[in-house]
C-alpha positions in Angstrom: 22.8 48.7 96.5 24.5 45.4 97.5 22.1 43.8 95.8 21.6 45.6 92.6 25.2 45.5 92.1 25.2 41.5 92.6 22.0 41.4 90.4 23.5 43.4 87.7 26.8 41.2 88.2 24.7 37.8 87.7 22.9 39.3 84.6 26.1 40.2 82.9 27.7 36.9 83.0 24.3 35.0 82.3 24.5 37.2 79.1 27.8 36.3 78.6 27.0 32.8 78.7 24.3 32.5 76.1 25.4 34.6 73.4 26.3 32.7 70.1 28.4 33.2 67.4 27.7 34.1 63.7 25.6 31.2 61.9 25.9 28.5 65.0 22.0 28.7 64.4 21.0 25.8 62.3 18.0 23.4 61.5 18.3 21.6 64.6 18.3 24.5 66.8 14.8 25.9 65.1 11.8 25.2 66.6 8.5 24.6 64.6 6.7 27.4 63.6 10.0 29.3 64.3 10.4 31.0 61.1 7.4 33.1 59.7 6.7 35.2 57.2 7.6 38.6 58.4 11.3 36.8 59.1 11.9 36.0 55.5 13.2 37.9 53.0 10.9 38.7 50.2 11.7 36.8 47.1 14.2 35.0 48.6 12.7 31.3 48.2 12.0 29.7 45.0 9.3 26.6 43.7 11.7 23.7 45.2 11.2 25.2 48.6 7.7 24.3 48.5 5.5 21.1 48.5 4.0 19.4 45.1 0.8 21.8 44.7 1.3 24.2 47.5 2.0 26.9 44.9 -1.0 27.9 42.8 -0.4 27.4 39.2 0.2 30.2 37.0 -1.4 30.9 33.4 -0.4 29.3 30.4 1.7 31.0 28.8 2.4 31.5 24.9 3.5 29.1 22.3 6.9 29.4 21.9 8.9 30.0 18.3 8.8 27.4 16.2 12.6 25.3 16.0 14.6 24.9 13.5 14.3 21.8 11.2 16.8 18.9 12.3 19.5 17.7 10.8 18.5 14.7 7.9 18.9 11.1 9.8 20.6 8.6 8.5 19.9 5.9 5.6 18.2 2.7 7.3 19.5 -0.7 6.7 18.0 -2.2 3.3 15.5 -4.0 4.3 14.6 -8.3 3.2 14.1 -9.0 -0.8 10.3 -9.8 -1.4 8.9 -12.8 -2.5 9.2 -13.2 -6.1 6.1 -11.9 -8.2 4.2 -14.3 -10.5 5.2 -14.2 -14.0 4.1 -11.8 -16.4 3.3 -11.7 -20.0 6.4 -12.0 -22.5 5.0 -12.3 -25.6 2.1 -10.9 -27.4 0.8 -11.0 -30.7 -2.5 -9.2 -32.1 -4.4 -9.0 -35.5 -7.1 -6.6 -36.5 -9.3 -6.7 -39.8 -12.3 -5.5 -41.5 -15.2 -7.1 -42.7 -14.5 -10.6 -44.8 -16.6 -13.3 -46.3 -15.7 -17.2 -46.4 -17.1 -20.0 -48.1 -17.2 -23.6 -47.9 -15.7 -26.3 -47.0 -15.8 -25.3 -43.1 -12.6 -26.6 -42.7 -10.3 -24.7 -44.8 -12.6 -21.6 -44.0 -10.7 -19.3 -41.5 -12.8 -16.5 -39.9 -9.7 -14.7 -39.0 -6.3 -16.6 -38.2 -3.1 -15.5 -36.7 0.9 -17.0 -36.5 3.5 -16.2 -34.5 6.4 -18.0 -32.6 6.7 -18.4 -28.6 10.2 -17.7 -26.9 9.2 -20.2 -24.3 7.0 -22.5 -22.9 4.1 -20.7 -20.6 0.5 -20.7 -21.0 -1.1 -19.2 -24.0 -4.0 -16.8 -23.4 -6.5 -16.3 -26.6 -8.6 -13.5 -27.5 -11.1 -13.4 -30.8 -13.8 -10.8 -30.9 -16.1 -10.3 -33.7 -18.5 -7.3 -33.4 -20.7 -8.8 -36.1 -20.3 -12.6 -36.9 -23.1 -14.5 -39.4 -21.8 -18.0 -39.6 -24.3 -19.9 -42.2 -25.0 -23.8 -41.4 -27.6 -26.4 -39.6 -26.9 -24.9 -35.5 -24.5 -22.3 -37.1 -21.1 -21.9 -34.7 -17.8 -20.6 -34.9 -14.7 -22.1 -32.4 -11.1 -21.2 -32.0 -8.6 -23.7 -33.1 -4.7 -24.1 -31.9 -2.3 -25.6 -34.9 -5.1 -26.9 -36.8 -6.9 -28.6 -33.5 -10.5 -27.1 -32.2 -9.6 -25.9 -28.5 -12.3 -27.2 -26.1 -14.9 -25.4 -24.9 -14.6 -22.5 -27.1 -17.3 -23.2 -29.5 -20.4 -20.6 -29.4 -23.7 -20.9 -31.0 -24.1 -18.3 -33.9 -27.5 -18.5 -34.6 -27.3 -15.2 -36.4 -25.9 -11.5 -37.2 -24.6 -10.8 -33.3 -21.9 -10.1 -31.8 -19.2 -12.7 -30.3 -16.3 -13.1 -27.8 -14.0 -16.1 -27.8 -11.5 -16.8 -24.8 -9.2 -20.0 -24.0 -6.0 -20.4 -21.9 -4.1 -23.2 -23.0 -0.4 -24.5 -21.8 1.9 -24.1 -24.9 5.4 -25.3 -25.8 7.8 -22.7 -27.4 8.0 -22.4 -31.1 6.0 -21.5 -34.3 2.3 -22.0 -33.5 -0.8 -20.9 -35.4 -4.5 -19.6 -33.9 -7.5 -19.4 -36.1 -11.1 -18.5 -35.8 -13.1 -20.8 -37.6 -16.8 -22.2 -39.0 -18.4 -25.1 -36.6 -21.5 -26.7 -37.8 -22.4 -29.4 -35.8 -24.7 -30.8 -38.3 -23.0 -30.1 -41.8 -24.8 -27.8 -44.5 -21.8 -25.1 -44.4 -22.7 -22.5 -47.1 -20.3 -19.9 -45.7 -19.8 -17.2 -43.2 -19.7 -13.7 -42.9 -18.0 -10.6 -40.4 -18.7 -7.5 -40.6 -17.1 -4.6 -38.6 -13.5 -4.4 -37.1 -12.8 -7.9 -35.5 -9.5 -8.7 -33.8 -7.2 -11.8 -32.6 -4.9 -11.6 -30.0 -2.4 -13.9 -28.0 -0.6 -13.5 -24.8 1.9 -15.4 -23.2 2.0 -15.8 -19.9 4.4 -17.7 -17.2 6.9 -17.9 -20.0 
């Protein structure tokens, strides 16, 4: 009996001695493995708790509604001012006619003839068309002509009824100027010219 007394004794106080207070337990006193399943309350840990792809992923789930439209932003700075633009046209002058006749001499004989006066210096841009031109002379021609002077290069061979286009762009001073459509016969014998249809002459400044 001695000895179950002193054994009973010895139990108590080694009870005594390791009993801990409330929440001494900590992270340092855990052992691995120490906390399992069973020991933790259900639902009681959340994604953080776990490592990077220990948690299977779940299914997508819906779209969500879509958000309201945001507020307007503001006006952006104004941007740099382009290069300038080439010139355009700033003066134009056109004449339609009908069909006409001219006789000789080839140089007072204007198949169709326009004036007009330039606000400025520029480059002058000439159109003739005649949908039906007979001019009548040795290697029959026609050319255009600027104040009374043939233009170069204009001159076409009219051999007979067909119809022609004449172009130039010449430079051109500002002022009264006059463009005419006329007779070229290389080799003389001018016994006159004919145009039938609706023929026009037009002029167009440009860089002025």
């Amino acid at each position: 009996m001695g000895y179950l007394a002193l054994a009973v004794a010895l139990g108590g106080t080694s009870y005594a001695a390791v009993s801990l207070p409330a929440k001494s337990v900590g992270t340092k006193q855990l052992k691995p493995d120490a906390v399992t399943s069973p020991k933790v309350e259900n639902r009681s840990l959340t994604a953080v708790d776990f490592r990077v792809g220990q948690l299977p992923r779940g299914d997508k789930g819906d779209p969500g509604q879509q958000g309201a439209q945001g507020i307007q932003g503001a006006q952006g700075i104004q941007g740099d001012q382009g290069p300038t633009g080439a010139p355009g046209p700033t003066f134009m002058a056109l004449r339609s006619g009908g069909s006409l006749a001219v006789g000789p001499p080839p140089g007072s004989a204007a198949i169709d003839s326009i004036g007009f006066t330039l606000p400025a210096d520029g480059k002058l841009y000439i159109r003739a068309f005649q949908p039906d031109l007979t001019v009548n002379c040795s290697m029959g021609g026609a050319a255009l002509y600027l104040d009374g002077v043939p233009i170069p290069f204009t001159r076409h061979a009219v051999p007979g009824s067909k119809p022609v286009e004449f172009t130039a762009l010449v430079p051109i001073t500002a002022g009264a100027h006059g463009v005419a459509l006329r007779p070229d016969c290389q080799f003389g014998g001018f016994t006159g010219a004919s145009s039938l249809g609706t023929s026009s002459l037009s002029v167009l400044l440009v860089g002025g």
